[in-house]
Every structure is written in C-alpha cells, then in structure tokens.
N, C-alpha and C positions, 0 to 999 in steps of 0.2 A: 673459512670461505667456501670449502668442496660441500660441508655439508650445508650450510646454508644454501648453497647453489641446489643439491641436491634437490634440498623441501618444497622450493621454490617450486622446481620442475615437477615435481610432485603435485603440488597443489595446485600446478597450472596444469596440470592434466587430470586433476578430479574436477575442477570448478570449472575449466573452460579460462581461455584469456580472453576480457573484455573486446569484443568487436562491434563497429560499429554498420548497422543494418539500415537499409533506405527502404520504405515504403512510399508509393505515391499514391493517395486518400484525395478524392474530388479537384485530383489535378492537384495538390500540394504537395511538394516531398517531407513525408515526414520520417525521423528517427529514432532511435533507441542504442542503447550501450546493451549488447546482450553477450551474458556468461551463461556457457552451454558448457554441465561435465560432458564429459565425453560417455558415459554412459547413456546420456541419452535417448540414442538411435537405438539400444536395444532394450531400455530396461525403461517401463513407468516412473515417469520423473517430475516432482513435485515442479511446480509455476511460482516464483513471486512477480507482483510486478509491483512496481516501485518509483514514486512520484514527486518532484520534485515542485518547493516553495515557487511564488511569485517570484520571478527574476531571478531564479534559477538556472541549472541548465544537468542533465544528464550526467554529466561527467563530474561536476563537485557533489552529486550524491551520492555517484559509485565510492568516492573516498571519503565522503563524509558520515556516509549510513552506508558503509559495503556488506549487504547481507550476503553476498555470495559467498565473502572469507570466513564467516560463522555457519552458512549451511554450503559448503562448497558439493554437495548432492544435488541442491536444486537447480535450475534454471531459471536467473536471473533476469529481467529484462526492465532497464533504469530509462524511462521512455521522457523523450524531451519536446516540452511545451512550444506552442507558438507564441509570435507576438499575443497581448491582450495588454487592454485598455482597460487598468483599475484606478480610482480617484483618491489618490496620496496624498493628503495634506494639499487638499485643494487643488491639484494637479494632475490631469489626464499623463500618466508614466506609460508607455507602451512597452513592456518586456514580457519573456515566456511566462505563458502560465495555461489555464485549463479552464474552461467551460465551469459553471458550477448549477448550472441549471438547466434540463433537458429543453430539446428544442432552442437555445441560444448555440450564436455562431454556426448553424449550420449544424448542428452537430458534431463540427468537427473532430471531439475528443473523442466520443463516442464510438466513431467509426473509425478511429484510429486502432483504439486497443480491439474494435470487433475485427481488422485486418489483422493485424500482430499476432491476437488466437487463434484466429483461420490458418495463420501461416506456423505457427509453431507446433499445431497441430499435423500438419501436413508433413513438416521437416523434422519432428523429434515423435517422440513416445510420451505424451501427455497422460501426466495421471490424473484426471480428471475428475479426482475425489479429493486433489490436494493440488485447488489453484486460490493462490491468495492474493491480496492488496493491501500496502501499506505508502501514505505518503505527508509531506510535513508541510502546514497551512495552506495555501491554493489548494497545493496536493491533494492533501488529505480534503479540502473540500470535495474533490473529485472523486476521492474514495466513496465517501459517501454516496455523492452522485451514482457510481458505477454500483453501489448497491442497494439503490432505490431501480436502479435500471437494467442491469444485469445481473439480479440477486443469484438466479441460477449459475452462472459463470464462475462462479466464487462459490471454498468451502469456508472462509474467515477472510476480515478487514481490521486493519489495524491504522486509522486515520490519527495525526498527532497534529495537537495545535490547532485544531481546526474546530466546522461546527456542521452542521445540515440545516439548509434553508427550508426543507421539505420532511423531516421527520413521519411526519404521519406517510410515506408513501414506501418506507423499511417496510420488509418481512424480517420475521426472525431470522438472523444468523448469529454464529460467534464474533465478538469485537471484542481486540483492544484497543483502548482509546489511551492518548498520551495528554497531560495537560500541564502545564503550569502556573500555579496560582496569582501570579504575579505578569502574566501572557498582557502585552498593555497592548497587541497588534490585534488579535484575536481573544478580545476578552473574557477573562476566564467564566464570568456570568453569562454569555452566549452561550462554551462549551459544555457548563452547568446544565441548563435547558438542554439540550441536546443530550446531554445522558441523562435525563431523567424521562426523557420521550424514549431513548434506547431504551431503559431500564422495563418500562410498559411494553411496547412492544416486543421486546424478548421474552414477557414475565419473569424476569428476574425473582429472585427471593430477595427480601427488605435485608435481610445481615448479610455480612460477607467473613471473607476470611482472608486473612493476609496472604499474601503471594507472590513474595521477592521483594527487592529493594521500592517501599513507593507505592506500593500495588496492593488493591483489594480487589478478590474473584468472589461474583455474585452468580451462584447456579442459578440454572433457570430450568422452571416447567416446559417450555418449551426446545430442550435443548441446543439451545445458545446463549454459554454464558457469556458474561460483560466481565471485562477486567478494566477498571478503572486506575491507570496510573497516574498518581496527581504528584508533581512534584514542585518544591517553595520556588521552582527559578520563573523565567519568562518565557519571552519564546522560543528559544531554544532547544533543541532536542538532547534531553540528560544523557548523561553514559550508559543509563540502565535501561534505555530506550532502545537500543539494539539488539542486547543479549534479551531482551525480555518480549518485545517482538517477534522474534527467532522460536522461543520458546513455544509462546504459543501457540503460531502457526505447527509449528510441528506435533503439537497435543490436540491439534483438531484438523479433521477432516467430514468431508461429507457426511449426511446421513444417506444423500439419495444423488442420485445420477444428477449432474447438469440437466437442465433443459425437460426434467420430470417431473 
C-alpha cells in the first residue's frame, strides 16, 4: 500500500492532478478538465487537447482516453462541449457536443479553444512546436474543423471515428486517423472519403508500411504523414487507440513556428 501510495504521488506530481478550469467565451461559462506537470512553469511543454463524442462530457474522457497517464510530461487539457442539437433517429437530442462547421453557432467552439491557448500560454511554458488534437466522433469532427481553421495552432491531429465535411479546405499536417470498419454511427465509407481527400492533400505515397497494432503509415512528400488506423470493431475507441495516439504525437512536431 506505501509504495503504491508512493507512485501515486509521484505521478501526481509529474502529470498535474486533473483540475477543473472556467472560461467565460461571449458570455458563456465554459470548461475543461486540465492536467498540468508541474514542470510546466519552467520547462517547454508539449499541448494535447482532447475532445470528447456527442453526449459526452470532459470527465468520462479523462478516464476513458486518459492521455495524460501515458504522456504524464504533457499538458493535458480534456475541454467539454455545450448543449447542440444533432438529429437521432429522427429526433432533435440536445446534449454536449461541438460545432462541426466554421461560422455555425457563433463560433462558439472555435473561440473556446482560441481562449484556453491564450490562457495556457500566458500561465505555463508552451512549447509551441508540439501542440496537438485528438477527439472521438463529434469530437474528432471538430478536430478536423480546428485544422481546416487553426491549421497553424497544431503540430499533428489525431480525429477517431469521425469524418470532415470540408476536406478540400486541410493544409498539409501529420494525422492519425482512428476507424472502425464496422463504425454504423459514423460510417466507415464517410471516414473512407475523408482519408483519401487527406491522403491528396498531404501527398501521401500510394504504399504504406505497417505501424503497430491495426496501423498503416503512409510517408508524405509533403512532410505530413497519414497513419491510418482501421480496426474490425465499430464505434468504439480500440485499446490500441491510446498507446498509438500517444505515439504519434510524440514522433511529430512542427516543421515551422505556429502562426508562420
């Protein structure tokens, strides 16, 4: 039990313990679950930010996708959705979720995560050659979003389950994409399209090469390559979905300054 206790406190003092932070955006309060190591304040410190599905919320993806317990170096920040109005089985559902297309809703998502940067910037030590995004169906549509629209802000995205309504408006960056063949919410011929438009805009090369459980990495002339992880389930996020996530972000970072 001592040393368990021990690691604990250990590991709550590299990673940060989850706290939750208020932002108020056009008069809204909004939040996020944020893990800050405690190195932060002195040392350049990697960004994930981290999105949660339709009718989700912040807190079941800190434990259900916890990147901070795999990169407990980075600063985590697991940002939760407002109401939205998607049509389910013929039925207007109002629960959390995200923008999926610039200029709706005010832009409210938009100017969420552009407050949250301004402020993590302000209060920690951003290394701003290694800030990423990853999130699952909504989520990950908003991934996309955030890098047809803040392509600078980001050195890699890692959207699962999801798809882009607007492909042709990517620049090249690194993505890993998560899928499942079997996806009946987000169907897997949507997310198909969607990486074959990624695959052009990155310039991809046509072969790939295996890369972990699930995974094929396709270099690119443009230096951003595409890892395609396709696995037989649905929509669910596989096991190998975190560690391999994880992965990536950390084998890429910028070529060029944010905002150049």
């Amino acid at each position: 039990m001592l040393a368990t206790g021990l690691i604990a406190q250990v590991l709550g003092t590299v990673a940060g313990e989850p706290e939750v932070r208020t932002w108020t955006v056009d008069g809204a309060v909004r939040e996020a679950l944020v893990c800050v190591p405690a190195s932060a304040h002195a040392t350049p410190t990697p960004v994930v930010f981290v999105f949660h599905g339709y009718g989700g919320s912040m807190r079941h993806m800190s434990e259900t996708f916890p990147v901070h317990t795999l990169w407990p170096e980075s600063l985590v920040v697991y940002m939760q959705g407002l109401p939205l109005s998607l049509r389910l089985k013929g039925l207007e559902v109002p629960k959390p979720g995200w923008q999926n297309v610039s200029g709706t809703l005010g832009d409210r998502d938009l100017k969420f995560f552009d407050a949250v940067m301004d402020a993590l910037r302000t209060d920690y030590r951003v290394d701003e050659r290694r800030v990423y995004a990853t999130g699952h169906s909504n989520g990950g549509g908003f991934v996309y979003l955030l890098w047809a629209a803040r392509p600078y802000a980001f050195s890699a995205f890692a959207p699962c389950a999801a798809f882009s309504l607007r492909p042709e408006r990517l620049r090249p960056k690194p993505v890993l994409h998560v899928a499942g063949v079997r996806d009946a919410v987000v169907k897997f011929a949507w997310q198909r399209r969607t990486l074959d438009a990624v695959r052009r805009v990155n310039r991809c090369l046509e072969t790939g090469r295996p890369w972990g459980t699930n995974a094929v990495f396709y270099a690119s002339a443009a230096g951003a390559p595409l890892v395609e992880l396709i696995h037989p389930g649905g929509h669910e996020l596989p096991p190998e979905a975190l560690p391999s996530v994880v992965r990536f972000f950390k084998e890429r970072s910028a070529s060029v300054s944010p905002g150049t």
